[in-house]
N, C-alpha and C positions, 0 to 999 in steps of 0.2 A: 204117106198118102196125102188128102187134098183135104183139108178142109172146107166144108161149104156151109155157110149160113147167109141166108137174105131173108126178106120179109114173109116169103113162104112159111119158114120154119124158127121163126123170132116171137116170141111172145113178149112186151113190153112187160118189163117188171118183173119177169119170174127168170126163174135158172131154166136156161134154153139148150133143148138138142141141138148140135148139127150135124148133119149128114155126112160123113168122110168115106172114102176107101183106102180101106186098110185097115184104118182105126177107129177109134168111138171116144166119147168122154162128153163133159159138160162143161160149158162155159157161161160165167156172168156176161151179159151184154144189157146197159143200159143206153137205150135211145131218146138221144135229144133233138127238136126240136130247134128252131131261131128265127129270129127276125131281123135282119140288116137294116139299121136306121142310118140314113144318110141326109145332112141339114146342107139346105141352100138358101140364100137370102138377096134380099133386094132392097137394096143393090148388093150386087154381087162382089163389091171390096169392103164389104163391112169385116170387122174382125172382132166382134164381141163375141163371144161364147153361149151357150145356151144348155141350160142346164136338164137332164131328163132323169125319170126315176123308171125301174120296171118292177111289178110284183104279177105275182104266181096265183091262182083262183086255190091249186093245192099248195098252203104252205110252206110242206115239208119238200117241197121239189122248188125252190125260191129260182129266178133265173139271175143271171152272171154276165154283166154286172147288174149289182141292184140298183146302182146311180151312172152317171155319168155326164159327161157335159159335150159338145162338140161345136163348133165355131163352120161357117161356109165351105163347103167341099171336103168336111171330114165324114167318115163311118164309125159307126160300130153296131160290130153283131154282137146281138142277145141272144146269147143261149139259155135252154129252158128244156129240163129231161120229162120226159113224157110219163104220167102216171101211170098208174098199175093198170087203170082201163083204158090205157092207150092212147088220151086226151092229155091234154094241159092250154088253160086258157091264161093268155098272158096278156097284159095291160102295163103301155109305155104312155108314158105322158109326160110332155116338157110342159116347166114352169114357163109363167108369162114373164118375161124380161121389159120394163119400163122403156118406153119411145118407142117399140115394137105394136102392130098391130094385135087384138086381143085376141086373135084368134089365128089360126095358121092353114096353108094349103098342103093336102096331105093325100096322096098317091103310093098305091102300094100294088104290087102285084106277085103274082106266083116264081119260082125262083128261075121259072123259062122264058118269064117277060109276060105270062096271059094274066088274065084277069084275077084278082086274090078276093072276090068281092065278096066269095060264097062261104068263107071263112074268116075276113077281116073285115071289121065295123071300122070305120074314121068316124071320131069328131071333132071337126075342123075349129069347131068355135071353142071347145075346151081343149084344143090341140093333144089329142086323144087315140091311141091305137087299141083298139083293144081284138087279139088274134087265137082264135077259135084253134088249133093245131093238134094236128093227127099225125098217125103216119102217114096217109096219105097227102096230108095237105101239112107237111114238114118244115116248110118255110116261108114267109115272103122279103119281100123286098121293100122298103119302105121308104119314100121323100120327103122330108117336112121342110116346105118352104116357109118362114117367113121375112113381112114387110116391115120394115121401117115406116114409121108414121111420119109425117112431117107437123111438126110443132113449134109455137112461135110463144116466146115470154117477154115483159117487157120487168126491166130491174134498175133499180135505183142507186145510183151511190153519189154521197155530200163530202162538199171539200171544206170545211175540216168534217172526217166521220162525226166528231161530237153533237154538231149543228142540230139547232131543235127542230127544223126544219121538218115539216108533214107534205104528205105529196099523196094524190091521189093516182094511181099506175092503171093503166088502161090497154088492151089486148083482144081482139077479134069477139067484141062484147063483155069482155070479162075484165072485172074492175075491183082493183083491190087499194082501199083505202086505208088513208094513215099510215105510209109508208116511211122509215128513216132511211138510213146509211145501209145497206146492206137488204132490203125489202125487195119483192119479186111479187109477179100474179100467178109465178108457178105457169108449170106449161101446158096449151092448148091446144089441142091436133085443130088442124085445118085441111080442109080438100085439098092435092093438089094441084097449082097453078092459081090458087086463090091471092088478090090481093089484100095485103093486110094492112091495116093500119095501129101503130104503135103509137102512144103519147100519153102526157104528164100534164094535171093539174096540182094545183096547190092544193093541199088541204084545209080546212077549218086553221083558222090562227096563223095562217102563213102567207107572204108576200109574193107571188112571183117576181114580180118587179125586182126583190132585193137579191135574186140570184143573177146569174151569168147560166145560161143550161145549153148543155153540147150532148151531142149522141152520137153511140157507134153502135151499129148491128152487125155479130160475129155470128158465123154457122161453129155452132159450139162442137161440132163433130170434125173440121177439118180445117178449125182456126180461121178461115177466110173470112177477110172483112167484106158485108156485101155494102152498108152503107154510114159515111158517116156527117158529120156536120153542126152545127149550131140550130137551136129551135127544140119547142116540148112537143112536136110532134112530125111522124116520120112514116110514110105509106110506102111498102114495097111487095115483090113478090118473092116468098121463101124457093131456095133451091128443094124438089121435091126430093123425099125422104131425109129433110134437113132438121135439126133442132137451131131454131136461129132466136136468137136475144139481142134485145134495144137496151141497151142500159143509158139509160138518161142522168148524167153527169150535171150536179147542181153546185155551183161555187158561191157562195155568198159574196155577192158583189162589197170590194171592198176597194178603195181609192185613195192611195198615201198622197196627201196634200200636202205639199211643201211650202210655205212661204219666205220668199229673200225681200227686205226690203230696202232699198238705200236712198240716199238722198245726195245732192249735188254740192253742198256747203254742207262744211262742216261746225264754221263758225258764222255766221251771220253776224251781219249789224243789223240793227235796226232799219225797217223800212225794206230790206232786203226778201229778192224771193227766193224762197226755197222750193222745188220741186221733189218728191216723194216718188219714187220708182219701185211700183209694187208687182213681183213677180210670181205665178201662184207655177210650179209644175208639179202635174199627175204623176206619179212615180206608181201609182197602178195597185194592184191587176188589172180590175174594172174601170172603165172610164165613168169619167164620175158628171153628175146631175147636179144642175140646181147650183153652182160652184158659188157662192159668194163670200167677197172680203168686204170686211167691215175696216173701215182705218178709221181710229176717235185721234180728232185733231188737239193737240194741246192749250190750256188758254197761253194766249200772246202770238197769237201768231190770228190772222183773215184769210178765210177760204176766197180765192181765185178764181182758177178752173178747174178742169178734171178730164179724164178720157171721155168720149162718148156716152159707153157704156156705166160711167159712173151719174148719182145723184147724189146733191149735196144735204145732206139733212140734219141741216145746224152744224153741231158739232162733230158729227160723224158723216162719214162720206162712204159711199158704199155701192161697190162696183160687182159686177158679177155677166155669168155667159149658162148658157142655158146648159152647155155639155161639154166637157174636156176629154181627150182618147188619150187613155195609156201611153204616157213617154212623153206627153206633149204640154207647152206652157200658152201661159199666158199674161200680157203685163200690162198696167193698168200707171194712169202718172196722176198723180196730186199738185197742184199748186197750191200755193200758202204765202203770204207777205205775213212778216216779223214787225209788229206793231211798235208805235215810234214810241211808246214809255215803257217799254219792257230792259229794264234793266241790266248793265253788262254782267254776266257770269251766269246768266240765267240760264237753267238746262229746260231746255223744250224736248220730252219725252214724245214720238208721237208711235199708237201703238196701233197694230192692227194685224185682224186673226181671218183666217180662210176657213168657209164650211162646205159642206153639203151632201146629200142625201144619203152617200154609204158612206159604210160603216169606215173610219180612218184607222189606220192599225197602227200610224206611227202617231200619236198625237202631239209629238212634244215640237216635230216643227210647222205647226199650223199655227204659231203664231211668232210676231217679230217688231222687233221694236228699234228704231231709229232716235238717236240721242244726240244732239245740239248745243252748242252752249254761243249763245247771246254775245256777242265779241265786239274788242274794239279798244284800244287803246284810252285809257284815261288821262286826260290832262289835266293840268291843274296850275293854274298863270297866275303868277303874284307879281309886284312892281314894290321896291324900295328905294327913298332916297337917298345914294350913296353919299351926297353932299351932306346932311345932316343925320345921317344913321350909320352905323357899325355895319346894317345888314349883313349879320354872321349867321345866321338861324331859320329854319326857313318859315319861323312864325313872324319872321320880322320883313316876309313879302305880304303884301295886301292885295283887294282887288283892287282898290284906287288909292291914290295919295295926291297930295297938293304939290307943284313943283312952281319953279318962279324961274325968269330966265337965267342961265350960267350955272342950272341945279344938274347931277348927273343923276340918271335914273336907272335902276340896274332890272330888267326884267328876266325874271325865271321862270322856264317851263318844267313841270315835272311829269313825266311820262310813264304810265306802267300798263302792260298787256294784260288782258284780260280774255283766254278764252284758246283757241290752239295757238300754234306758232304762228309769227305773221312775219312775211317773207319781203324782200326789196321794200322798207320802208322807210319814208322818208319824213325827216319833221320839218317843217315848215312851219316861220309867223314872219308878221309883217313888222318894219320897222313903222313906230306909231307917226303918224302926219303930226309936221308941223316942228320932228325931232331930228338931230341926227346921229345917224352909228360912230360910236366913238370906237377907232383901231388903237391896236395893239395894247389894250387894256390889261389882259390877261400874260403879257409879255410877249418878247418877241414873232411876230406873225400872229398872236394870242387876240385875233377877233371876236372868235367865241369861245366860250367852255362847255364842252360837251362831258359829262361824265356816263358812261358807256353799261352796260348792265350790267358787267363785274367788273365793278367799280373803276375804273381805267379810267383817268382824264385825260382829254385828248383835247389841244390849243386848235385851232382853225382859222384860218386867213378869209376872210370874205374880200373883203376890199369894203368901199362905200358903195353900198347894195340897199334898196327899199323893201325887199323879202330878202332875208334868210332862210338857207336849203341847206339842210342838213341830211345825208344820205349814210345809213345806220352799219346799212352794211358795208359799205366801203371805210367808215370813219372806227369803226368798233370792231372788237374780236368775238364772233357770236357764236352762240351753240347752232348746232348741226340738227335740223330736224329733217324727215320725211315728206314731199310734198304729196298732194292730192292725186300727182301722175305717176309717184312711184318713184321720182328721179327726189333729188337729198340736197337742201342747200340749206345759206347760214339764216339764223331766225332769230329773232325775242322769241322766246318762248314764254307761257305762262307765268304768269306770277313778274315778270323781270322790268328793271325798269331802268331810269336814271333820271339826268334835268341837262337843262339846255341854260346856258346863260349869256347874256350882252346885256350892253350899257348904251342908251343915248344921253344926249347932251340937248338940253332943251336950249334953242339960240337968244 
């Protein structure tokens, strides 16, 4: 036969007849109750989750599930079995999810689409269902929409993190001081379409000036950069239901100075100028402030001139430019004359160091020094009478001696370099007035006697000539130095020397 049971003949909670033909018997039937919760949000591609909980007014009848979570365009039905007296009042409520507005919109109706009002209470601002259910009133339907807030923070971070650096952070009134490496105002909802303005002061004990500050503002939800740039403050309009952050980026301005300095001579003579060629480049980050080189001039040497931008102040000269930009130089020149009693071999050290306002992170080449040695061949002329002297020795040349006519006179020069190599040169003295060159003295073609810097005597032909020219490099076999242009020819070098000799014949 038929089994038949419906709410005619159903009692909630108890062991119920039903009506058959043919047969008879009893059956359990327990009746449940539900609510379909279905989450929508706005915007409608969010995909965070939202968590809800359900409990039962009777205990022991709990609904299923007791928690759950659902993200935009999911369901889930709560079921909830009806008590004994035919009721069960059931209470859903979703947690508040952070960036989410604090309250939610929430619509529910009966399971035909009409109204659920006569047995559902919403409360929207504690996003709240709480549903009165019967049998007759079995189920509803339920929406809980919520919004995305739109929220704006403003966040700090220092290059190097270490940096003692304090920063006061600022955000649509809200200001959070003493910020380091890592510091935030925490997020602020804002109307949307409001413009906002984001920016960065210094704190107590801290310099703006001594950083570099750059900023970028990211909508932290979809990665998009809305703005970025240079500057401690930045006014825009947030994407609505955006969380958007200004992180204002502080580098401590820092400026590797480099100083090169050279000079044009190596070896000066006396009386001679020397120019100083002082080259400062910013090798960076920051372009740097305030840039000044100090050059301290050595004693033996008289300040000249100077660049422009340089002034002379005694013994230091001191040049400088108000700003230099990362990558870029700048050179500055010294003049100097090498004073006439400054003695040959003398090293003129001249030094000089590059500053200014930030901080240098290389400091070893901010300064430089240029070194000179005082040059110039030494001579040294003595005259013996070969007619009445041996002059074997060369203590046995004088500065003067007495001659009478038909005496012969033997004059020697002694020559030694003092100071770098010196290149094409030549000796030269005058035959004395009033005498004359006696040839072939020294032997055949033996005009002069040259003895050569390693040791090498070499005879020379002059003829009857009133100056003798003796040319060192053509006459001698000389060491090999390096010239000032890079190119290599033969030299005295340091230390080297020899003597020069001829004979007149007083008439």
């Amino acid at each position: 036969g038929n089994l038949d049971c419906d709410v005619s003949n159903v009692v909630p909670g108890t062991t119920s007849k039903c009506s058959a033909s043919g047969l008879s018997g009893s059956l359990d039937v327990v009746v449940e109750a539900w609510v379909r919760v279905t989450k929508a949000t706005v915007p409608t591609d969010s995909t965070e989750s939202f968590a809800f909980t359900a409990t039962a007014e009777t205990a022991s009848s709990a609904p299923s599930p007791a928690s759950f979570s659902l993200a935009g365009g999911e369901s889930q039905l709560v079921l909830a079995p009806l008590a004994a007296n035919g009721t069960q009042t059931v209470v859903i409520e979703e947690a508040a999810l952070d960036g989410w507005g604090p309250g939610a919109a929430i619509v529910c109706t009966n399971p035909t689409g009409g109204s659920a009002a006569s047995y559902v209470t919403v409360d929207a601002a504690n996003r709240r269902i709480t549903a009165n259910l019967s049998g007759a009133d079995f189920g509803a339907e339920c929406t809980v929409t919520n919004t995305r807030q739109t929220r704006v923070r403003t966040s700090k971070t220092l290059d190097p993190a270490t940096d003692e650096g304090r920063f006061d952070l600022s955000v649509a009134g809200q200001v959070s001081t003493g910020q380091g490496d890592g510091g935030s105002t925490g997020y602020r909802v804002v109307p949307e379409g409001t413009a906002v303005t984001f920016s960065e002061s210094a704190a107590e004990g801290t310099i703006l000036a001594e950083y570099d500050a750059t900023y970028v503002c990211v909508d932290d939800l979809s990665g998009a950069v809305l703005a970025s740039g240079a500057g401690t403050s930045v006014t825009l309009t947030p994407p609505p239901s955006s969380d958007t952050t200004c992180t204002f980026t502080n580098v401590a301005r820092a400026a590797d100075l480099a100083l090169v300095k050279l000079v044009d001579l190596t070896g000066p003579q006396p009386s001679d100028t020397l120019t100083y060629t002082l080259t400062v480049t910013n090798h960076g980050p920051s372009s740097a402030t305030n840039v000044l080189v100090s050059d301290t001039l050595p004693a033996g040497v008289t300040f000249v001139r100077a660049s422009a931008a340089c002034i002379d102040l005694a013994s230091v000269v001191e040049c400088g430019v108000a700003s230099l930009a990362a990558g870029a130089s700048v050179s500055f020149e010294v003049e100097v004359e090498v004073d006439d009693g400054v003695p040959l071999g003398t090293v003129l050290a001249n030094a000089a160091s590059v500053s200014a306002d930030e901080v240098d992170p290389v400091p070893g080449n901010d300064a430089a020094t240029a070194l000179v040695t005082v040059s110039g061949m030494v001579l040294t002329k003595g005259v013996c009478n070969v007619t009445t002297s041996t002059c074997a020795a060369p203590e046995d040349y004088l500065q003067s001696i007495a001659g009478v006519p038909g005496d012969v006179l033997e004059y020697r020069v002694a020559y030694v370099r003092v100071g770098p190599p010196a290149f094409d040169l030549l000796l030269e003295d005058d035959v004395p007035a009033n005498t004359v060159l006696e040839l072939g003295v020294y032997g055949p073609g033996g005009d002069v006697e040259l003895t050569c810097p390693d040791g090498e005597v070499v005879l020379l032909g002059t003829g009857p000539v009133a100056r003798i020219s003796v040319d060192l490099s053509a006459s001698c076999t000389l060491g090999v130095a390096e010239r000032a242009d890079g190119t290599s020819g033969a030299a005295v070098l340091d230390g080297e020397g020899g003597t020069l000799r001829f004979r007149v014949r007083v008439p």
